[in-house]
C-alpha positions as CSV (number, residue, x, y, z in Angstrom):
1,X,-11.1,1.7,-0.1
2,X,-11.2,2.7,-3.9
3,X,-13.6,1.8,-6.4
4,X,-10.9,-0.5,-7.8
5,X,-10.1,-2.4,-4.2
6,X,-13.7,-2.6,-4.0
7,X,-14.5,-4.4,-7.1
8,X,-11.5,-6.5,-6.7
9,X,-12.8,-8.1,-3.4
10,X,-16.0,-8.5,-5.6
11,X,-14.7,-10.9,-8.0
12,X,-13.4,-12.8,-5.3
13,X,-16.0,-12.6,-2.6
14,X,-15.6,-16.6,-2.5
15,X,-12.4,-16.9,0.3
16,X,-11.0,-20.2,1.9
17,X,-11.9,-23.1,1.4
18,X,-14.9,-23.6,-1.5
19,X,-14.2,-27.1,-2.7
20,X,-13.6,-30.3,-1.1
21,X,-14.2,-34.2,-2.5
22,X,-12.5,-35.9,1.1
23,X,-12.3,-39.2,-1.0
24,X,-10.2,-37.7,-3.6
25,X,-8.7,-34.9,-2.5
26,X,-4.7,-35.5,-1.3
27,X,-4.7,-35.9,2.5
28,X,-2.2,-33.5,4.3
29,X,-1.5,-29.3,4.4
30,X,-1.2,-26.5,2.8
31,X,1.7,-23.9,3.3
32,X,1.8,-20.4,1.5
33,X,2.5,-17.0,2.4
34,X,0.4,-14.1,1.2
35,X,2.8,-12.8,-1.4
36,X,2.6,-9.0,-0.2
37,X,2.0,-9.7,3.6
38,X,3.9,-8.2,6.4
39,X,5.7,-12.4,6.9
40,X,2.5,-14.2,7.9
41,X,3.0,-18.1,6.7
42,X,-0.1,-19.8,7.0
43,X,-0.4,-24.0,7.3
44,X,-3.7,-25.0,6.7
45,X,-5.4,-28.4,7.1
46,X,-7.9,-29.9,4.3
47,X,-10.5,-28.3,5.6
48,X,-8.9,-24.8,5.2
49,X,-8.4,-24.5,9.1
50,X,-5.5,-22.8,10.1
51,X,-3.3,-25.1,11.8
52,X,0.0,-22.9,13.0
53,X,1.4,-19.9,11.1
54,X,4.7,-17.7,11.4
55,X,5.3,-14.8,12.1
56,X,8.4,-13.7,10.0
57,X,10.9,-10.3,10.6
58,X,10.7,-9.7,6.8
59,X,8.3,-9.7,4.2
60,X,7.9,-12.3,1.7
61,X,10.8,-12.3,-0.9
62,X,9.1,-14.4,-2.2
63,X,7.8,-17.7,-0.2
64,X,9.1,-20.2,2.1
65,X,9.1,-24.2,2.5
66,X,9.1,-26.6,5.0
67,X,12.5,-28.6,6.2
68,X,12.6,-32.1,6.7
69,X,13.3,-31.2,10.3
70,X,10.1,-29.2,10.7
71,X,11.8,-25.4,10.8
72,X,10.6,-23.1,8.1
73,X,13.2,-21.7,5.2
74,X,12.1,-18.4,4.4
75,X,12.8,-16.0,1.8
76,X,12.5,-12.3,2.6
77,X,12.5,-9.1,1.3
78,X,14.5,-5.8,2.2
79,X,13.6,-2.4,1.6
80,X,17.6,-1.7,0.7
81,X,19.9,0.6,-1.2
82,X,19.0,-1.4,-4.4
83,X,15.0,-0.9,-4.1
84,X,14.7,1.8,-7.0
85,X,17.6,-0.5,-9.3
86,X,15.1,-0.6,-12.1
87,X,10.8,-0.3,-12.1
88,X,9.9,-3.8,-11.4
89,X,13.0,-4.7,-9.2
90,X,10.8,-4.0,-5.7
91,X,8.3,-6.4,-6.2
92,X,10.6,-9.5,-6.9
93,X,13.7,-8.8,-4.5
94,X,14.5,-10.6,-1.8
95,X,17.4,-9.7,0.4
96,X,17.2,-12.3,3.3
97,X,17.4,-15.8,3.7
98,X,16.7,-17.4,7.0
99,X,15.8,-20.8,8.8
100,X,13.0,-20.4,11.3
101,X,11.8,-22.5,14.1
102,X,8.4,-23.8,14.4
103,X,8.0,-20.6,17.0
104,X,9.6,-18.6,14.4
105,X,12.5,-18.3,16.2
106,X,15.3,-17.7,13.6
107,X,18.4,-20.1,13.7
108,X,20.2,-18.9,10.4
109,X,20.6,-15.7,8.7
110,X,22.2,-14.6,5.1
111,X,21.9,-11.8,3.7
112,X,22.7,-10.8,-0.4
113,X,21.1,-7.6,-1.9
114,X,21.1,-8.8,-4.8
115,X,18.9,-12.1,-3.9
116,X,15.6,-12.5,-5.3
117,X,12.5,-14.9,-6.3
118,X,14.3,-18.2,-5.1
119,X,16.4,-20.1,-2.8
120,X,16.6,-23.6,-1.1
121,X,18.6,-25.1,1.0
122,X,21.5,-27.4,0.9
123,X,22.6,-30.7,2.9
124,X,25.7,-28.6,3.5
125,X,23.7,-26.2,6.1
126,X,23.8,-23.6,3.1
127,X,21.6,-22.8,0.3
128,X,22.2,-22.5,-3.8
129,X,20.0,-18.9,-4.6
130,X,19.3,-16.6,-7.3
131,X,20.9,-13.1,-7.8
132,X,21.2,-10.8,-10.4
133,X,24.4,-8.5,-11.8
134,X,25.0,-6.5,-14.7
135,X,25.6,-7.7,-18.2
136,X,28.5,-6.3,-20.1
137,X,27.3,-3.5,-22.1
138,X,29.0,-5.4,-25.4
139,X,26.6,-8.6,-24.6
140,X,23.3,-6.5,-23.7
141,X,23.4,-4.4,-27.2
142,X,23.7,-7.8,-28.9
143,X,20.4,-9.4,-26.8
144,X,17.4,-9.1,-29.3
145,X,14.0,-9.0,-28.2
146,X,12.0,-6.7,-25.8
147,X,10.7,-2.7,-26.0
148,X,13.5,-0.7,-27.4
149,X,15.4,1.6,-25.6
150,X,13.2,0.8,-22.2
151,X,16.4,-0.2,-20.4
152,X,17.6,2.9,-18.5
153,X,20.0,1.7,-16.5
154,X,21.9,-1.2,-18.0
155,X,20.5,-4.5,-18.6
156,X,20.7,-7.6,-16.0
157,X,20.6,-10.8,-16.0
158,X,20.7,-13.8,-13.6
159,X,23.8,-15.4,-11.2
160,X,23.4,-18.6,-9.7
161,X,25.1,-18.6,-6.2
162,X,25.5,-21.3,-4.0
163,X,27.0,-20.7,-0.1
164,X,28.0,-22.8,2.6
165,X,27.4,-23.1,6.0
166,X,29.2,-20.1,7.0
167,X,28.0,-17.9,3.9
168,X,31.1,-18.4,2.1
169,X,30.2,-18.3,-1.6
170,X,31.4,-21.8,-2.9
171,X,29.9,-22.1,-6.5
172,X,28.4,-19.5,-9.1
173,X,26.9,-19.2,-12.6
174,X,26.8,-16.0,-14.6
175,X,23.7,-16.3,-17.5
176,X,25.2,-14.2,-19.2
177,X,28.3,-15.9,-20.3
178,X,25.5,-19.4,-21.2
179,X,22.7,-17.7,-22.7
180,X,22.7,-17.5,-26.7
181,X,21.9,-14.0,-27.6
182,X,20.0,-14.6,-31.2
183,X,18.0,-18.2,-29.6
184,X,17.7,-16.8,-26.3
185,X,15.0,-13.5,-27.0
186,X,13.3,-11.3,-24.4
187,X,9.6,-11.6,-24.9
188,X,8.4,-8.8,-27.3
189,X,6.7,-6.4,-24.5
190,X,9.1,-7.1,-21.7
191,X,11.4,-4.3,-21.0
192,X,15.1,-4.7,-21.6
193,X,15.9,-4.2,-17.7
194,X,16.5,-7.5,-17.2
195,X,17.7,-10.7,-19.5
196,X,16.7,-13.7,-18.4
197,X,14.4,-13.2,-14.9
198,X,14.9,-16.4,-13.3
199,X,12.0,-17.9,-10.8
200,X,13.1,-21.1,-9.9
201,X,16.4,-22.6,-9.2
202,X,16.1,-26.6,-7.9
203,X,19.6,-28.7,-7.4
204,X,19.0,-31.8,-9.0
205,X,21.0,-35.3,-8.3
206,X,24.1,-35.4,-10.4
207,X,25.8,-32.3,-9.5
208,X,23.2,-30.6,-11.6
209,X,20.8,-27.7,-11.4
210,X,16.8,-27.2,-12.6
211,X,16.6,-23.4,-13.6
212,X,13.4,-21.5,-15.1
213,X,13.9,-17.6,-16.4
214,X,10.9,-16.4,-17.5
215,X,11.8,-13.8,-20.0
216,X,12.7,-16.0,-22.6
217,X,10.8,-18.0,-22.0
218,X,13.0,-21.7,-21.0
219,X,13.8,-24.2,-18.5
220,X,17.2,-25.6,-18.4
221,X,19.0,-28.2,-16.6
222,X,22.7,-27.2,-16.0
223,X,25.7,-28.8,-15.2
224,X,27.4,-27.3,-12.6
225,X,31.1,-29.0,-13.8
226,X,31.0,-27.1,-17.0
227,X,27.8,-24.6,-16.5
228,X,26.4,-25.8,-20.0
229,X,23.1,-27.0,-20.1
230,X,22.8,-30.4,-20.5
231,X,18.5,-29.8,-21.7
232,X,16.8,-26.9,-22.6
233,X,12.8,-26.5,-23.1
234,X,12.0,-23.1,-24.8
235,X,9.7,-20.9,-26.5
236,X,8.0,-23.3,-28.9
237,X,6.5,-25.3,-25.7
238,X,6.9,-22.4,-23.0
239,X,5.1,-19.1,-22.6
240,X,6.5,-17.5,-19.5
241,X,6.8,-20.0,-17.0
242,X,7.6,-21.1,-13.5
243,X,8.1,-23.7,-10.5
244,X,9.4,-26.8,-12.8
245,X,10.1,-29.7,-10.2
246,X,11.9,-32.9,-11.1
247,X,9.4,-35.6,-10.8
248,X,10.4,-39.1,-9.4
249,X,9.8,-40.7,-13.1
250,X,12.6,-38.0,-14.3
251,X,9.9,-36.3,-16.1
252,X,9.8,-32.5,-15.2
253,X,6.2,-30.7,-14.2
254,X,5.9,-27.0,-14.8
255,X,3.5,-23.8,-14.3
256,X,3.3,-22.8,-17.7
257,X,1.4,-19.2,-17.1
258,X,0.7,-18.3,-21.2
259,X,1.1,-15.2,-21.5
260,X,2.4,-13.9,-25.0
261,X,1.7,-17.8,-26.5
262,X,3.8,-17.9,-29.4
263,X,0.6,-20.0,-31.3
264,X,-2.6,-18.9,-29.4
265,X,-3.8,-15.8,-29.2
266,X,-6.0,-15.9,-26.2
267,X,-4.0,-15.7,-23.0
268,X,-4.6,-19.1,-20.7
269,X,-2.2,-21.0,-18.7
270,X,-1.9,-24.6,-17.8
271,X,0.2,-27.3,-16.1
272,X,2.3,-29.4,-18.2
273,X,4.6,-32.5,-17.6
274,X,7.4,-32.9,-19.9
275,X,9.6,-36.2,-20.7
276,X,13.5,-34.2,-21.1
277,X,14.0,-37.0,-23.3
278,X,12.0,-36.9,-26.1
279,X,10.8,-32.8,-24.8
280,X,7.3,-34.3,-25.1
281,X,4.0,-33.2,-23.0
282,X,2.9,-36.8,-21.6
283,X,0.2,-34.8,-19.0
284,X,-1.3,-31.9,-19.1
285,X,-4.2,-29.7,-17.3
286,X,-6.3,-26.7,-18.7
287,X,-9.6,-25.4,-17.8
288,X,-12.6,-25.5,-20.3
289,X,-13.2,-22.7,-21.4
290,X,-8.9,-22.0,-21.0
291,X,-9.1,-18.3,-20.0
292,X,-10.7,-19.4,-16.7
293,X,-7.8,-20.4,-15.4
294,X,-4.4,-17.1,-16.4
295,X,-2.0,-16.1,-14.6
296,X,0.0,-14.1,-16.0
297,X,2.7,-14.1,-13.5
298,X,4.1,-16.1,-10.4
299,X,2.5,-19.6,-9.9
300,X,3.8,-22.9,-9.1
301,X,2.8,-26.3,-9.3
302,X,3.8,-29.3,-7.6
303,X,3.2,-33.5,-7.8
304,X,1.3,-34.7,-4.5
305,X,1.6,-38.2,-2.9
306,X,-1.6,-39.3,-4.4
307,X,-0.9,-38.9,-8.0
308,X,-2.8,-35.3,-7.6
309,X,-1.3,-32.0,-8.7
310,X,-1.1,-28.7,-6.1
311,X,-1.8,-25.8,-8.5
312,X,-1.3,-22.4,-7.4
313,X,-2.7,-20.0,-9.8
314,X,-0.8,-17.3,-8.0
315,X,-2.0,-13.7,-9.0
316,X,-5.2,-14.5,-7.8
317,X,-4.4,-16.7,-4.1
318,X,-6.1,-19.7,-5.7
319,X,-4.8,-22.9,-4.8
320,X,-6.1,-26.2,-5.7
321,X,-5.7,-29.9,-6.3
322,X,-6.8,-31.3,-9.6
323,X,-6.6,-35.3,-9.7
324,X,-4.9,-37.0,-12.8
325,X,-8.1,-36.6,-14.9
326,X,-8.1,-33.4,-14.2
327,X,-11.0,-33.0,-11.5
328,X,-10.6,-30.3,-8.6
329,X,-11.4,-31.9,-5.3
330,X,-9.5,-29.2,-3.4
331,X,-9.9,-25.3,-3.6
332,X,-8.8,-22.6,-1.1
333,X,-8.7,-19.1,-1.9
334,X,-5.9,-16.5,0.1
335,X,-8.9,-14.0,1.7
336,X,-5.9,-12.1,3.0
337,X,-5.9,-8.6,0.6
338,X,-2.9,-6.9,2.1
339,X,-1.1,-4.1,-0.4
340,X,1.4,-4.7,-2.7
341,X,4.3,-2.6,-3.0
342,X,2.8,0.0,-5.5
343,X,-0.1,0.5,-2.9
344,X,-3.0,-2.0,-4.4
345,X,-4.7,-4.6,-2.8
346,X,-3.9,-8.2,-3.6
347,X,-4.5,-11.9,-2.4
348,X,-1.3,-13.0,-4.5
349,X,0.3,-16.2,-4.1
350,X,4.0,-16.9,-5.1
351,X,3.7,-20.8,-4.6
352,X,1.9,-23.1,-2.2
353,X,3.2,-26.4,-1.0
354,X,1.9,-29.8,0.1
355,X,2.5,-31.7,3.2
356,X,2.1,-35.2,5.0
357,X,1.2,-34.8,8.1
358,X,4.4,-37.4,8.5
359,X,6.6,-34.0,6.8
360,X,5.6,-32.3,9.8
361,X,7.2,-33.2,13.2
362,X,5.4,-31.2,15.6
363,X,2.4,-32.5,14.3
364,X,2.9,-36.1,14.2
């Protein structure tokens, strides 16, 4: 172990669960994967006791969800012909989607090379993902923003594809043909590899589609008739974000990690919950001081049940609940330190999710 490893475990010598108010706290479990693990998914109770876990063909590419049926969709990632595509491609790609059993048996199978960071699945028996391609080189030399000259092998930017049943590609949106080249800026100190970097892609009701790209810094809503956007949230809010979730009041939540703020200078990220109409933050949670709670990639965030807010600061393998007034009353911390792929050792989280234990089938 280095000196580096070793210091890292330091800082977070506190693992599992360290915090738990049982009278506030959102009854039900906990599913994550560690981020850089060999395809362990891990359901925990409140009490941070492993309840069942899978055991997955694939590394994480990137994290996995329950169905309402109980079987596990899962996102993984191949070591492939596209691995060296540009520096940072290996630790976002994907590769593999698939439907697991509760034994981890696998009942479905698709795979896209050029998959990564997202999927779900669709009440067709397919899935709507995220996948990258080229941009034209007449587009990319008109993109402002990021280090000059750092794109060595082209820029890309993100496709949204959506498959049937049978894998047969059914709907798709190009970012590059949507995105506005002078409004629509790669963050100063991001390389010019990629375009947009999309982490989350949600359908919505309405024949629409909830999006977050991280390198400039937006969420949209598109409409998949046209492939406009119909709402955009960008720069002057955002700082790098990810996970927004369509809330049952039509309000949108989202992990807003703050790095590069455009009007704070200290790094910090928080939760926010945004009305589309008005583009207003009606909720919001930070920590006090702010900078102890960053991170500065990955992270989600979702609404429980209870009114209470699943955080998962994700570079660190910290999830927690905070309630409405922003108290924690649930804190577990990934002890899992398994190496990432550039060889260091890390508890990372993509994103953690919430469950009844009336979600959950084989536990009912």
């Amino acid at each position: 172990m280095t000196t580096i490893d070793q210091q890292t475990r330091r800082r977070m010598a506190r693992t599992g669960l360290i915090a738990l108010d049982e009278t506030l706290a959102c009854p039900g479990y906990t599913l994550y994967a560690p981020m850089f693990g060999p395809g362990t998914v891990y359901l925990l109770d409140l009490q941070g006791r492993e309840v069942h876990r899978w055991e997955l063909p694939h590394p994480p590419g990137l994290y996995s969800y329950l169905l309402p049926d109980g079987h596990l969709f899962y996102l993984g990632k191949l070591r492939d012909e596209t691995w060296d595509r540009f520096p940072l491609w290996h630790r976002f790609k994907g590769g593999v989607l698939l439907e697991g059993d509760w034994d981890g048996k696998v009942v479905w199978e698709y795979h896209d090379p050029d998959h990564h960071h997202d999927a779900r699945r669709t009440p067709s028996g397919g899935a709507i993902y995220l996948a990258i391609e080229r941009v034209p080189r007449e587009v990319a030399a008109r993109v402002r923003g990021g280090v000059p000259g750092s794109a060595k092998n082209g820029m890309w930017a993100d496709v949204i594809v959506e498959i049937d049943a049978a894998g047969n590609r059914v709907w798709e949106w190009h970012a590059y043909e949507h995105l506005d080249v002078d409004r629509d800026v790669i963050t100063f100190n991001d390389p010019r590899d990629e375009w947009s970097h999309a982490n989350t892609v949600a359908p919505l009701p309405g024949d629409r589609v909830l999006a977050s790209f991280r390198n400039i810094s937006t969420v949209g809503i598109i409409d998949k008739r046209t492939g406009a956007f119909t709402w955009k949230l960008g720069y002057d809010v955002l700082a790098q974000q990810h996970d927004p979730s369509l809330l049952p009041s039509g309000n949108i939540l989202i992990f807003d990690n703050g790095a590069h703020r455009r009007d704070e200078a200290m790094p910090a990220s928080r939760v926010i919950e945004v009305e589309p109409a008005s583009s207003n933050i009606v909720w919001e949670y930070r920590d006090d001081p702010p900078y102890n709670f960053f991170s500065p990639y990955i992270s989600g965030a979702r609404r429980l049940p209870n009114g209470n807010t699943l955080i998962t600061e994700g570079n660190f393998g910290r999830m927690f609940q905070v309630t409405p007034d922003s108290q924690v009353v649930w804190e577990y911390i990934n002890p899992y330190f398994p190496p990432d792929a550039d060889g260091v050792s890390t508890n990372a989280v993509f994103r953690a999710t919430h469950y009844r234990a009336e979600d959950i089938p084989a536990l009912r």
